[in-house]
Every structure is written in structure tokens, then in C-alpha cells.
Legacy VTK file of the C-alpha trace (Angstrom):
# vtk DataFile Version 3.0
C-alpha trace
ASCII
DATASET POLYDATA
POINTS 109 float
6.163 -23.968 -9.092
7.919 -20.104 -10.406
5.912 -17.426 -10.264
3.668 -17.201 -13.332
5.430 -14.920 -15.714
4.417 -11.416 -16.391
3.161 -11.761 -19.792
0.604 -14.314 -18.336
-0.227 -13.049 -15.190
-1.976 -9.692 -14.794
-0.794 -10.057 -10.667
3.045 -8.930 -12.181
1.872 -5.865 -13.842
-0.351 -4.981 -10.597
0.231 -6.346 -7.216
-2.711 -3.454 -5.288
-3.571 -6.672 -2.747
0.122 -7.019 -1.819
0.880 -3.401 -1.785
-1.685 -1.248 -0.888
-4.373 -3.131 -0.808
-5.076 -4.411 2.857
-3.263 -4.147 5.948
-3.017 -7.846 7.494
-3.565 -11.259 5.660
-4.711 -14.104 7.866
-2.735 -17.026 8.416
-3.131 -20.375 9.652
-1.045 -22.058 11.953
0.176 -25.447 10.347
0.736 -23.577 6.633
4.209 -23.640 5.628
4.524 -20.296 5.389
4.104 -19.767 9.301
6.284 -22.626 9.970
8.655 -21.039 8.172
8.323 -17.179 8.675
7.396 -17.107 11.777
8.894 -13.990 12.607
6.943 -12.208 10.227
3.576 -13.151 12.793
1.921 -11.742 15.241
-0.958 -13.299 17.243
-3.903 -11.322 17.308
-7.237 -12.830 18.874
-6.459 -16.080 18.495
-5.291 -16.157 14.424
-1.801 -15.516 13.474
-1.550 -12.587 10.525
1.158 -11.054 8.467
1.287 -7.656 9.385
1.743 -5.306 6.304
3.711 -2.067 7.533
1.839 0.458 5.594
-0.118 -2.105 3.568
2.690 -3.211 1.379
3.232 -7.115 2.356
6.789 -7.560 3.806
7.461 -10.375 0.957
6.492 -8.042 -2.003
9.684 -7.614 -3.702
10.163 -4.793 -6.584
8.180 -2.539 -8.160
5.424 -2.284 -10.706
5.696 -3.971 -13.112
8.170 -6.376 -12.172
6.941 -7.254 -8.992
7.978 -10.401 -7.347
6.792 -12.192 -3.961
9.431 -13.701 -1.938
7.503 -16.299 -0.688
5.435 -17.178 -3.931
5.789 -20.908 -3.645
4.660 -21.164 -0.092
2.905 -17.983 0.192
0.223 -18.028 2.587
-3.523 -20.098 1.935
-5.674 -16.420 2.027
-3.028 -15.494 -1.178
-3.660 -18.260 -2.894
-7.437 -18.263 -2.500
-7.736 -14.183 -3.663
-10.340 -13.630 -6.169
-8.598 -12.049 -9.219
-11.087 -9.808 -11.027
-13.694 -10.059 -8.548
-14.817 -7.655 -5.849
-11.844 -7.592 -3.366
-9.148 -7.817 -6.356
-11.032 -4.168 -8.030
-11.445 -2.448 -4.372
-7.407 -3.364 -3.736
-7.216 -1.594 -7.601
-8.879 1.234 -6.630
-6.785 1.763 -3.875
-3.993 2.243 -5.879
-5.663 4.260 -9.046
-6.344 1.111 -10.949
-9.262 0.168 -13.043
-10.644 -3.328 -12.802
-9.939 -6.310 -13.716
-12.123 -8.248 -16.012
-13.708 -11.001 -13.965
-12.435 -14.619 -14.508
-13.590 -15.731 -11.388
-10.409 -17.637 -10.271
-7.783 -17.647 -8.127
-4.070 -16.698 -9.116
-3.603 -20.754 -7.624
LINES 1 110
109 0 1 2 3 4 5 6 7 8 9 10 11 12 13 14 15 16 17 18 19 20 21 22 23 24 25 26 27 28 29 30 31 32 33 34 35 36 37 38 39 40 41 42 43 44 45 46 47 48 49 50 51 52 53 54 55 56 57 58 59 60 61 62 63 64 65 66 67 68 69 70 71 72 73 74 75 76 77 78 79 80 81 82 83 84 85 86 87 88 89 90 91 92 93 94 95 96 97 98 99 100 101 102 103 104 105 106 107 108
């Protein structure tokens, strides 16, 4: 599946949770993504995570607001499952100087 585009997707104009956001993302062993980026993991306490060099994710590609993730079709389960509008989406926001979402209470899929 492409990346939605950026007339649909708020993510595009955005992207505070892949670049400023948060400094690790979690990842599981048997995704796809750490089968196939393994290099980009580190062990840490028993959970393999994608560090993110001064919180920008190593697969964010571009600039707002064409901003493109490398690894979009296979990125990692945590990105999938982040709450757009909701709570963590408006702190990673606020990181960065932007206002809130509106809350649709989904997940970017």
C-alpha cells in the first residue's frame, strides 16, 4: 500500500512523532521491519527499538510538508498502532510548536 497522500493525510503535513516527537519506538522481533532493518536495532532490556538520533526517526525522509517514511509499507507495529489526534499524537505536536489535532480516534493504519 503507498503512503496515503498529503491531501488526505494530516501525518504528511506534520510528522512531530517521527521527528521530534520521541526518542525510541519499540519493536518486535518477528515484524518485518526488524527482519529487514536490522541494523537500525539495538537491544535494550530485552525489546529491540529503533533508536531516533535526536528524535528524528532514521526512516523519516524530507521535510515538512512533504515528508515521506522510507519504510512506510513495513514500518514498524508501534507506527501503525499511533493514535492520531489523541493524547500522544498532540504532546509529539507540542513538541514541535503544533496545535492539536482534532481527535478521530484512529490509527494512520
Amino acid at each position: 500500500m503507498p503512503p496515503p497522500s498529503p491531501t488526505t493525510d494530516p501525518c504528511r503535513d506534520c510528522g512531530a512523532c517521527c521527528a521530534q516527537g520521541f526518542d525510541c519506538v519499540e519493536v518486535e522481533a518477528d515484524e518485518p521491519f526488524a527482519l529487514l532493518h536490522r541494523a537500525l536495532l539495538q537491544p535494550d532490556f530485552g525489546v529491540l527499538q529503533l533508536r531516533r538520533p535526536g528524535g528524528r526517526c532514521p526512516c523519516l525522509l524530507g521535510a515538512r510538508p512533504t515528508l515521506r517514511c522510507e519504510a512506510y509499507p513495513l514500518r514498524p507495529q508501534s507506527c501503525r498502532d499511533f493514535p492520531v489526534g489523541e493524547d500522544s499524537c498532540a504532546e509529539a505536536r507540542a513538541r514541535i510548536g503544533l496545535p492539536p489535532l482534532p481527535q478521530v480516534g484512529t490509527a494512520t493504519g
